[in-house]
VOPAGU-2260 file (C-alpha; in pm, 1 decimal, decimal comma):
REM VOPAGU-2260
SITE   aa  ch    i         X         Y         Z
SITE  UNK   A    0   -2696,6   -2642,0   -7099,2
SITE  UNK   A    1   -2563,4   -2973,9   -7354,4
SITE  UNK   A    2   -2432,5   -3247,9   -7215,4
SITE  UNK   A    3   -2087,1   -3144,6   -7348,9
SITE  UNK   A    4   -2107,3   -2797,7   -7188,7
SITE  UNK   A    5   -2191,7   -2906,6   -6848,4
SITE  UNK   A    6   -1932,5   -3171,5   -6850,8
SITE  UNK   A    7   -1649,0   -2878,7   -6938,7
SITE  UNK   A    8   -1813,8   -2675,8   -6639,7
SITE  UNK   A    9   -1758,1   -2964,7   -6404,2
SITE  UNK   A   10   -1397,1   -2998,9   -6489,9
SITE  UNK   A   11   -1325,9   -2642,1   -6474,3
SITE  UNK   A   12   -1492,9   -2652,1   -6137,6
SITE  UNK   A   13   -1292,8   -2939,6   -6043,5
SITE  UNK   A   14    -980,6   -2791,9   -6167,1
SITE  UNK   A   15   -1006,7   -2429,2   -5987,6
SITE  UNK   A   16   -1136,9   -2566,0   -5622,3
SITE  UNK   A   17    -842,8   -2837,9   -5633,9
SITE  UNK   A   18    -634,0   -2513,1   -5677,0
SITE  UNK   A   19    -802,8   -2350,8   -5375,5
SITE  UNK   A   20    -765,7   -2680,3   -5170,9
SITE  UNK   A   21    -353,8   -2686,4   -5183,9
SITE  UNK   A   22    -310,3   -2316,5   -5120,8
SITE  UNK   A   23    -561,1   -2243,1   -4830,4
SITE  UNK   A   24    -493,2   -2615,3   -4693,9
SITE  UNK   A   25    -146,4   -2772,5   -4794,6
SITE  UNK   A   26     195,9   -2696,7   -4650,7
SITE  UNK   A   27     315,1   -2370,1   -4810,6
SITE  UNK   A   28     568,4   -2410,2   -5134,8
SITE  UNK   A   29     964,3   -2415,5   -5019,2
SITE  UNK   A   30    1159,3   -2110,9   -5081,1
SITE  UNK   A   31    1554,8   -2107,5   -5155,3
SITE  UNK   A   32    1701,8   -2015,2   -4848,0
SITE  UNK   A   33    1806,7   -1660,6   -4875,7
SITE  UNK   A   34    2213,4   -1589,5   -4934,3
SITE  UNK   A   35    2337,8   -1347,7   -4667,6
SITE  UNK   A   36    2410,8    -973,7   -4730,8
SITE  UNK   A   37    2784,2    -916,5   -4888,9
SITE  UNK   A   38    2928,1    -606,2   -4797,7
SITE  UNK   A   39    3312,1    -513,4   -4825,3
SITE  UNK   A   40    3518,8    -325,6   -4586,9
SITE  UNK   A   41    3818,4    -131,9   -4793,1
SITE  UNK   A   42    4110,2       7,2   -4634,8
SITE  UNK   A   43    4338,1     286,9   -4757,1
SITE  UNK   A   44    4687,9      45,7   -4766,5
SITE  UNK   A   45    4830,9    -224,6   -4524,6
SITE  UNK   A   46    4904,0    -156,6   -4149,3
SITE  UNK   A   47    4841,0    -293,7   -3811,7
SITE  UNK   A   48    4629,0     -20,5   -3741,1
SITE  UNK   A   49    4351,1    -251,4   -3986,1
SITE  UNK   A   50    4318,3    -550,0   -3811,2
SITE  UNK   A   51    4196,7    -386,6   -3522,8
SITE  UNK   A   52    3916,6    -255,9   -3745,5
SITE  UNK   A   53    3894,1    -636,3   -3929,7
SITE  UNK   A   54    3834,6    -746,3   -3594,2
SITE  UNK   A   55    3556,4    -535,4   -3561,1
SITE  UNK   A   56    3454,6    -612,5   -3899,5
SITE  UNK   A   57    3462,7    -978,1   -3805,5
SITE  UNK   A   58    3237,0    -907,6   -3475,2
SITE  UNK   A   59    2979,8    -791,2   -3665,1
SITE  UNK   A   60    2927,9   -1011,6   -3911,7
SITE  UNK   A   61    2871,0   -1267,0   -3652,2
SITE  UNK   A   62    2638,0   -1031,2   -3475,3
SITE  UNK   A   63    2479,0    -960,1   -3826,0
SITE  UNK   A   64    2465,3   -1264,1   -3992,4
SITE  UNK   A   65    2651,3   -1082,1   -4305,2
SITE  UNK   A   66    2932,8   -1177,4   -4515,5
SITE  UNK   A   67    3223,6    -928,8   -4545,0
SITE  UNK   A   68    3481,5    -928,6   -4723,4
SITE  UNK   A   69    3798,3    -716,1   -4604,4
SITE  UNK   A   70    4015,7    -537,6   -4899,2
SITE  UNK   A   71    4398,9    -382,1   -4806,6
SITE  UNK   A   72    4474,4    -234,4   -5150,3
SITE  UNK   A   73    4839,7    -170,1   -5246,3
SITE  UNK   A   74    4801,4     182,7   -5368,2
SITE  UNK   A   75    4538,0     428,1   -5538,5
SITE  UNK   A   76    4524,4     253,5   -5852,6
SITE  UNK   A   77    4475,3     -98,1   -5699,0
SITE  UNK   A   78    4170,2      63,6   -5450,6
SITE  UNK   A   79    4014,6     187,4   -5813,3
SITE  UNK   A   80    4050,7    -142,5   -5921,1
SITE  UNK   A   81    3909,6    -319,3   -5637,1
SITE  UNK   A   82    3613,8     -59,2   -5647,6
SITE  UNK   A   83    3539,5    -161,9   -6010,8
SITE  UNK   A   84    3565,0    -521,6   -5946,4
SITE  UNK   A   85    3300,2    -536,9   -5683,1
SITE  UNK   A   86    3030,7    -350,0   -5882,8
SITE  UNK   A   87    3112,1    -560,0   -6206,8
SITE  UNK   A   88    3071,1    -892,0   -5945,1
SITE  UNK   A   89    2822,1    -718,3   -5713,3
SITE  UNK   A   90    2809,4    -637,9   -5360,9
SITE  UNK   A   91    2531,6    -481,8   -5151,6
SITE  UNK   A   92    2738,5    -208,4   -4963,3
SITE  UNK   A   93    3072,5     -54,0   -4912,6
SITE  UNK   A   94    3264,6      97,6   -4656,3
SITE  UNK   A   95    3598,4     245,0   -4771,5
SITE  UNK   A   96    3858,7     488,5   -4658,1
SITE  UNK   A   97    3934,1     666,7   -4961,9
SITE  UNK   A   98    4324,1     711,6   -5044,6
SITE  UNK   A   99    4285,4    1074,4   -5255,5
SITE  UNK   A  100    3899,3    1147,8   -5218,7
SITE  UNK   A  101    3966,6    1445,6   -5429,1
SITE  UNK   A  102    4049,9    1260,7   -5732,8
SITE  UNK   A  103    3798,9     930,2   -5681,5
SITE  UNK   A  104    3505,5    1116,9   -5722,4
SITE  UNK   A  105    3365,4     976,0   -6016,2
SITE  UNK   A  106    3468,0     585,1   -5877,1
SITE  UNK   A  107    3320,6     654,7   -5569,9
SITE  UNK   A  108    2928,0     849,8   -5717,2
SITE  UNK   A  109    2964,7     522,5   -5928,9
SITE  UNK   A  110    2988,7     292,8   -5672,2
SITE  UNK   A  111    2727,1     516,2   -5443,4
SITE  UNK   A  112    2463,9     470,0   -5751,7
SITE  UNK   A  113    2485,7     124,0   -5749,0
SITE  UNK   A  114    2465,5      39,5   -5378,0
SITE  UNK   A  115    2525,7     138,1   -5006,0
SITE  UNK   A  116    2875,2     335,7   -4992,2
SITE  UNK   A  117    3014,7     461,5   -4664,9
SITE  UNK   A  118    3362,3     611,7   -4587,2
SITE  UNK   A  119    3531,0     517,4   -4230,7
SITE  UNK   A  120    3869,5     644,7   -4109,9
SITE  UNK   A  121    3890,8     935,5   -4431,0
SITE  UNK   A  122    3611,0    1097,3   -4552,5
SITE  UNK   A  123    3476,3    1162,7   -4874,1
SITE  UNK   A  124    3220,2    1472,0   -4819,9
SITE  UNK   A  125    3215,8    1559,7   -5204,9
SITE  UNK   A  126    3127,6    1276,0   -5329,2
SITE  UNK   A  127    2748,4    1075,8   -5289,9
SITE  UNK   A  128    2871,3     854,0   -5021,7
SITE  UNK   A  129    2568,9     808,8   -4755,5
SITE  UNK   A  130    2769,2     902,8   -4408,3
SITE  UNK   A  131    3077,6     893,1   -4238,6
SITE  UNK   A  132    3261,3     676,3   -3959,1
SITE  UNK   A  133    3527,5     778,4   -3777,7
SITE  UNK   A  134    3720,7    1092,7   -3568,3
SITE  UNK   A  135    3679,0    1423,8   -3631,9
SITE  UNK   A  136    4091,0    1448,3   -3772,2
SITE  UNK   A  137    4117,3    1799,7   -3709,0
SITE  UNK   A  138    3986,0    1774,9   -3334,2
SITE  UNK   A  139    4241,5    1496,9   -3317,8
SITE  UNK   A  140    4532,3    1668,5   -3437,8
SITE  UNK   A  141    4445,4    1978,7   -3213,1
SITE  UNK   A  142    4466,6    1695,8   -2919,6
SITE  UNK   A  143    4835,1    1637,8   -3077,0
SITE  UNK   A  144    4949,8    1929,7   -3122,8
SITE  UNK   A  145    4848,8    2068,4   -2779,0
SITE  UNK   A  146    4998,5    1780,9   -2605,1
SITE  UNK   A  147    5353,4    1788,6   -2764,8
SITE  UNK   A  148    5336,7    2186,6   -2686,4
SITE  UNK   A  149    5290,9    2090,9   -2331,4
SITE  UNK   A  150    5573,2    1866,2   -2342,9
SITE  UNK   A  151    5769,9    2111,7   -2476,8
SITE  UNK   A  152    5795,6    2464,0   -2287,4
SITE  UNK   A  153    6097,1    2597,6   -2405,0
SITE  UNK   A  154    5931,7    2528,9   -2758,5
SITE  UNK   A  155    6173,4    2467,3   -3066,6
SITE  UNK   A  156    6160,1    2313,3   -3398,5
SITE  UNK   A  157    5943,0    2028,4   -3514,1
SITE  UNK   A  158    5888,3    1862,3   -3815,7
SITE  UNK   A  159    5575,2    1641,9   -3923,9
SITE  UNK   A  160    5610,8    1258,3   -4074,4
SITE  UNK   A  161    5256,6    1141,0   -4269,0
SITE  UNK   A  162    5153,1     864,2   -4538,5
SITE  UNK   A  163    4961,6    1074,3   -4724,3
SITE  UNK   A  164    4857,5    1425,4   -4751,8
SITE  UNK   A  165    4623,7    1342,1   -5023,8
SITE  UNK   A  166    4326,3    1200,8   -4764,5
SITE  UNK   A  167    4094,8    1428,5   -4598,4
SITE  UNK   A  168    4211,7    1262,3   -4281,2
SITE  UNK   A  169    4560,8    1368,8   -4320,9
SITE  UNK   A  170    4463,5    1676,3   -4455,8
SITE  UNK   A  171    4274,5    1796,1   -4124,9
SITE  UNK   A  172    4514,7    1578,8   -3873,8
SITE  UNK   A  173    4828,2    1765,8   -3988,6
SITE  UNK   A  174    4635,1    2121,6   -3980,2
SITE  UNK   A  175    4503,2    2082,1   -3616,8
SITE  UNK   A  176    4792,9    1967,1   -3511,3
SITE  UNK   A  177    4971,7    2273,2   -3608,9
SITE  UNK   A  178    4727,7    2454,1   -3495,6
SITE  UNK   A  179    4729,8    2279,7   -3141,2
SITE  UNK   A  180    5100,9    2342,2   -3151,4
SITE  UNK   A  181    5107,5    2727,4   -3207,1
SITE  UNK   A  182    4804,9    2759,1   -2954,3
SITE  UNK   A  183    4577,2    2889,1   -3183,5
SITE  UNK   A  184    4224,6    2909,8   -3214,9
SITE  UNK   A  185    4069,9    2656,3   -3329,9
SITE  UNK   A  186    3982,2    2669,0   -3721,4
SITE  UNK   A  187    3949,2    2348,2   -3967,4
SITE  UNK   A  188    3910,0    2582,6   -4238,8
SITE  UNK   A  189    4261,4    2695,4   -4200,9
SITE  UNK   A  190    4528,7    2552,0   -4433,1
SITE  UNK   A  191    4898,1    2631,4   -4355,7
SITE  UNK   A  192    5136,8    2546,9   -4681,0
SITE  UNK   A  193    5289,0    2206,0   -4678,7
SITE  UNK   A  194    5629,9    2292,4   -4860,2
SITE  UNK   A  195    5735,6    2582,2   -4635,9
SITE  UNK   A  196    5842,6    2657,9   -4261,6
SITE  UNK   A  197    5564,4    2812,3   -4068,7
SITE  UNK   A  198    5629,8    2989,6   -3695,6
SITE  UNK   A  199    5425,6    3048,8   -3422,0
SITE  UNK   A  200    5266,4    3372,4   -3355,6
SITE  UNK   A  201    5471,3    3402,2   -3031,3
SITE  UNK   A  202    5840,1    3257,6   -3221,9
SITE  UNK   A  203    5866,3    2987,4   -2987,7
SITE  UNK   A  204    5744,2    2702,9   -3254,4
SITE  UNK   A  205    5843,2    2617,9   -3597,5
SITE  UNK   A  206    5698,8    2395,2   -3786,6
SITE  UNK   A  207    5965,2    2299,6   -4016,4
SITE  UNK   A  208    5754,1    2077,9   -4336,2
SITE  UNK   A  209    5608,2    1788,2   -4345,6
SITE  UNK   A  210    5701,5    1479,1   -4500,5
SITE  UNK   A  211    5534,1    1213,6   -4666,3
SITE  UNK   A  212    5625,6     842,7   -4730,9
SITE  UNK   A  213    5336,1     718,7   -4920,2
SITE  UNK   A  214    5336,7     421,3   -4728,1
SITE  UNK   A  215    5645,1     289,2   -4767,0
SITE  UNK   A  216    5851,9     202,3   -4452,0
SITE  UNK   A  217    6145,6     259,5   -4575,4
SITE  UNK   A  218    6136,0     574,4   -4686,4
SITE  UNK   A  219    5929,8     681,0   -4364,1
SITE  UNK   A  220    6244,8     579,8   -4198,1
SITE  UNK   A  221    6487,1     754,6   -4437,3
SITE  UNK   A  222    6273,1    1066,0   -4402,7
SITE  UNK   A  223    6349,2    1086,6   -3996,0
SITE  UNK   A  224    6722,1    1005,0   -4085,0
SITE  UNK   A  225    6750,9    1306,8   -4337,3
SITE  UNK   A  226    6618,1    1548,7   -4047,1
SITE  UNK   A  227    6809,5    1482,4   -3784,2
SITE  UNK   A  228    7130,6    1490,7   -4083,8
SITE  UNK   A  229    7038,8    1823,5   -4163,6
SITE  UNK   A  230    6859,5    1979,2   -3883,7
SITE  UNK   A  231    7037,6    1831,7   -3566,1
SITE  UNK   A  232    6903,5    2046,6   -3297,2
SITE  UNK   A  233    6546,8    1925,3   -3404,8
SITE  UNK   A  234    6363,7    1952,3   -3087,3
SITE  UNK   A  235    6011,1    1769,2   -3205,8
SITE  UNK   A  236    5885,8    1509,6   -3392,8
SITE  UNK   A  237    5547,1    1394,9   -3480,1
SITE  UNK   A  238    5477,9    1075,0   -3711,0
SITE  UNK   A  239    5085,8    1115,9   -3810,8
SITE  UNK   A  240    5040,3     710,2   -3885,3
SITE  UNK   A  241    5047,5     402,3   -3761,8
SITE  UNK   A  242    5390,4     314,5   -3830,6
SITE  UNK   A  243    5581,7     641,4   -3815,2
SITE  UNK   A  244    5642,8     661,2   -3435,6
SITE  UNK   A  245    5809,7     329,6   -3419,7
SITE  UNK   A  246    6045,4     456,8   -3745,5
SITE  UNK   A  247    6051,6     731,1   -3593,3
SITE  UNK   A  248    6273,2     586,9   -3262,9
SITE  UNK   A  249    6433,6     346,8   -3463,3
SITE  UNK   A  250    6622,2     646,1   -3644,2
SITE  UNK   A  251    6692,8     862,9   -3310,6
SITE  UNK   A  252    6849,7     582,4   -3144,6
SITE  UNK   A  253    7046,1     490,2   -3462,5
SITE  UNK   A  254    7162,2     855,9   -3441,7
SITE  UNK   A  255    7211,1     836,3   -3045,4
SITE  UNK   A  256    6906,7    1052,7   -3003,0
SITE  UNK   A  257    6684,0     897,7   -2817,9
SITE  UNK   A  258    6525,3    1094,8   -2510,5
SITE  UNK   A  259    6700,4    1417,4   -2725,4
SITE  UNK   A  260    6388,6    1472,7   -2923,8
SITE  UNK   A  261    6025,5    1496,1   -2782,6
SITE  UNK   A  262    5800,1    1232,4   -2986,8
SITE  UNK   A  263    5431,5    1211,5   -3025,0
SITE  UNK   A  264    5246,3     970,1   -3221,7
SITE  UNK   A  265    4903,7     866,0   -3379,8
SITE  UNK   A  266    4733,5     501,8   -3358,9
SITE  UNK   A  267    4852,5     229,1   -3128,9
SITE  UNK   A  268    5110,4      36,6   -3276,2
SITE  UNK   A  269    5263,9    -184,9   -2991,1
SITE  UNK   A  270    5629,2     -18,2   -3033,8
SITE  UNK   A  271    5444,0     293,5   -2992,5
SITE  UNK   A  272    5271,8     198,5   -2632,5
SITE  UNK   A  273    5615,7      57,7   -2537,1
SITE  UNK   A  274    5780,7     405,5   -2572,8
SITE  UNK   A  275    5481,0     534,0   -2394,9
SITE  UNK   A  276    5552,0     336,3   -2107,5
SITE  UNK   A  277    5939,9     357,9   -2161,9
SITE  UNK   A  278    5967,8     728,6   -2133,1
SITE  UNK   A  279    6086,6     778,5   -2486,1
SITE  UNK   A  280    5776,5     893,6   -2645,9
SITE  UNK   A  281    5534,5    1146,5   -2510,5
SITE  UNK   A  282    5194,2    1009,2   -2625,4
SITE  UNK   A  283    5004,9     921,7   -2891,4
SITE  UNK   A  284    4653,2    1008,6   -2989,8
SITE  UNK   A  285    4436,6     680,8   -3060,4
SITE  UNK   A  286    4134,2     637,6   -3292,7
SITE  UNK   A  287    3930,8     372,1   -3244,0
SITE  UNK   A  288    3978,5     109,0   -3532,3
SITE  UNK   A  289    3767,3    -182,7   -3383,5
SITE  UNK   A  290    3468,7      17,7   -3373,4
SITE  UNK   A  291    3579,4     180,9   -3732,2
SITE  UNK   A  292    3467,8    -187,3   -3869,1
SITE  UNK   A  293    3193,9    -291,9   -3596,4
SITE  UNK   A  294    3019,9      41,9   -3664,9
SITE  UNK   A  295    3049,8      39,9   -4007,5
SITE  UNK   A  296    2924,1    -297,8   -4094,4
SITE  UNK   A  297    2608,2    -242,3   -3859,1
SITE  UNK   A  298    2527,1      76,6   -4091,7
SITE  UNK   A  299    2535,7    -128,5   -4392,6
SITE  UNK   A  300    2334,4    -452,6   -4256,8
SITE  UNK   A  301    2048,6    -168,8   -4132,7
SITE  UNK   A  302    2109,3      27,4   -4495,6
SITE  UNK   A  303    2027,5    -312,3   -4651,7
SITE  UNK   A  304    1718,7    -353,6   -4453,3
SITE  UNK   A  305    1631,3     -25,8   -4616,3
SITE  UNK   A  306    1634,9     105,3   -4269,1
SITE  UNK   A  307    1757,7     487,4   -4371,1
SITE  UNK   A  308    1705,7     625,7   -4022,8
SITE  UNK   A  309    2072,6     430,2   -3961,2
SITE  UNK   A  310    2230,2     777,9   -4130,4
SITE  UNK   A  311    2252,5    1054,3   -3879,7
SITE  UNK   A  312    2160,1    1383,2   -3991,9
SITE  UNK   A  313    2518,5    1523,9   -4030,7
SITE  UNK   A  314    2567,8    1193,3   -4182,1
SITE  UNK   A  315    2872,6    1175,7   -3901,2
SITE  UNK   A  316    2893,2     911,4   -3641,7
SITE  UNK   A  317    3093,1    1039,2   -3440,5
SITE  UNK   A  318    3393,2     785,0   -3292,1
SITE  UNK   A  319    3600,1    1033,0   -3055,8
SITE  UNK   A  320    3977,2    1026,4   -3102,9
SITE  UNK   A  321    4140,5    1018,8   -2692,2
SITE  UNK   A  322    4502,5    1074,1   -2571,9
SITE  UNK   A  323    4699,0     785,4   -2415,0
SITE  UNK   A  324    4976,7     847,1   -2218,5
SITE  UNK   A  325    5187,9     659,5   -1918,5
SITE  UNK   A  326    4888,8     778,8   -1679,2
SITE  UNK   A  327    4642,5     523,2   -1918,9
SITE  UNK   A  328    4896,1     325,0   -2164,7
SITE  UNK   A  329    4835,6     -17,5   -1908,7
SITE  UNK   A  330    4480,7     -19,3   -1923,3
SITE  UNK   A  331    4443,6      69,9   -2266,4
SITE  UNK   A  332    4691,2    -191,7   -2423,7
SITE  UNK   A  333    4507,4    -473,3   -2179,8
SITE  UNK   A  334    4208,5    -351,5   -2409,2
SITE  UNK   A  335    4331,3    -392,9   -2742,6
SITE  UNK   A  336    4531,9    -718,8   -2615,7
SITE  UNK   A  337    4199,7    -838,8   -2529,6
SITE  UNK   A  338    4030,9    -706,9   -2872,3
SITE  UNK   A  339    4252,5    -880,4   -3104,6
SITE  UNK   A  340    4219,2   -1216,4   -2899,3
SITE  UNK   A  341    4606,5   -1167,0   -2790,1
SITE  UNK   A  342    4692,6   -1251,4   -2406,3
């Protein structure tokens, strides 16, 4: 070997054991500290009834160490809109209760190829969202439905107040609780019209339409007013969201006919529990909100893990709808009280 050969072997030498020196020996290199999952939890519109789940939401991300960011859209388009803004900015999971499921598929397979989608509250089974959180709606509306047709044995005429009928939740809420109503056996696949009266096998019930508001108070409100105007021996009424049972009362006792007409509600607005424990409505059936965001957000921090054993195989988790009445409206208010941080 020449001198001028050996003396490039030395430094390469040299060269390739300091290398082996720093990484087997020295501290290791510093990485950038790692920015925390981003998920968003999307609503279908504004109500109480959501910050029950957003504190849920908020429990988790503490419990997760994510970020989330909580989204009440205005109406369809603005959800859309709010869809299309997180992909173009980037988020690493969704959970959203689709407004008309029917008509987002293509928003919602786009947002499913591009990262973790979820629906909670209303479902979305046609399009590629990964599972759903929430009530069975049709069990709940049987649960309705069967407990206004106890509290109403000489039966009569009832007519149904909703947001929406567009949402799968509505959808399946409305038909079991017509089918709870008339007594029937049980049938999600069963879809009574919307625009028409429909009776009871027996005669006793009629169900005389249903009427939607689209999420505007005051025409929820004008709708109970133009019912008792032109069907005044109404004997039922039934408001299928949040805010319809309060509406509901304020436009009986406006009309003087409060304690007249048998109410039942959805969803535990606090006008609502006060009825319950007032006398003037019956009951309402209550989802479970909180757990609506806690449940969902713990899906997406495990999806993001790449932990896919987090989907059941229905791709249901399964959040049980229950009945609260003046046997159970203390306790249960004391629990949302203490939920929302309220005293």
């Amino acid at each position: 070997m020449t001198r001028a050969w050996a003396g490039v072997a030395l430094a390469t030498w040299l060269i390739f054991a300091g290398c082996s020196s720093r990484t087997e020996t020295g501290p290791p290199p510093t990485s950038p500290a790692k920015a925390k999952p981003n998920f968003a939890f999307i609503t279908n519109g504004v109500a109480g009834f959501w910050e029950h789940a957003r504190a849920g939401v908020n429990k988790a991300s503490q419990d997760f160490g994510v970020e989330v960011t909580v989204i009440m859209p205005s109406s369809l388009t603005d959800q859309t809109r709010k869809i299309e803004d997180l992909l173009t900015r980037g988020t690493d999971g969704i959970a959203i209760s689709p407004k008309d499921p029917a008509n987002q598929v293509e928003i919602l397979n786009k947002a499913a190829a591009q990262t973790n989608l979820i629906t909670h509250d209303s479902d979305a089974p046609q399009t590629n969202r990964l599972a759903y959180v929430g009530m069975d709606n049709y069990n709940a509306g049987l649960l309705c439905g069967r407990t206004l047709r106890a509290a109403m044995p000489e039966g009569g005429s009832v007519m149904i107040f909703i947001g929406s009928i567009d949402q799968d939740n509505s959808k399946r809420r409305r038909q079991g609780f017509i089918d709870g109503l008339f007594d029937r056996l049980p049938d999600a696949t069963r879809n009574d019209p919307i625009g028409s009266e429909v009776k009871s096998a027996d005669k006793k019930f009629t169900v005389l339409g249903t009427m939607t508001d689209l999420f505007d108070r005051a025409k929820a409100k004008a709708n109970v007013e133009d019912t008792i105007t032109k069907t005044p021996e109404i004997a039922g009424m039934v408001g299928m969201y949040e805010y319809n049972p309060p509406l509901i009362l304020e436009a009986l006792e406006r009309a003087g006919k409060v304690g007249k007409v048998k109410v039942m509600g959805f969803d535990e607005n606090p006008a609502t529990l006060q009825g319950i424990k007032d006398g003037t409505i019956i009951a309402t059936v209550v989802q479970n909100p909180y757990q609506y965001g806690y449940r969902s957000i713990e899906m997406l921090s495990e999806l993001h893990k790449g932990n896919k054993g987090a989907i059941p195989a229905d791709k249901f988790v399964n959040i049980p709808a229950r009945v609260i009445d003046k046997t159970n409206v203390d306790p249960f208010w004391q629990e949302i009280k203490e939920r929302l941080g309220q005293k």
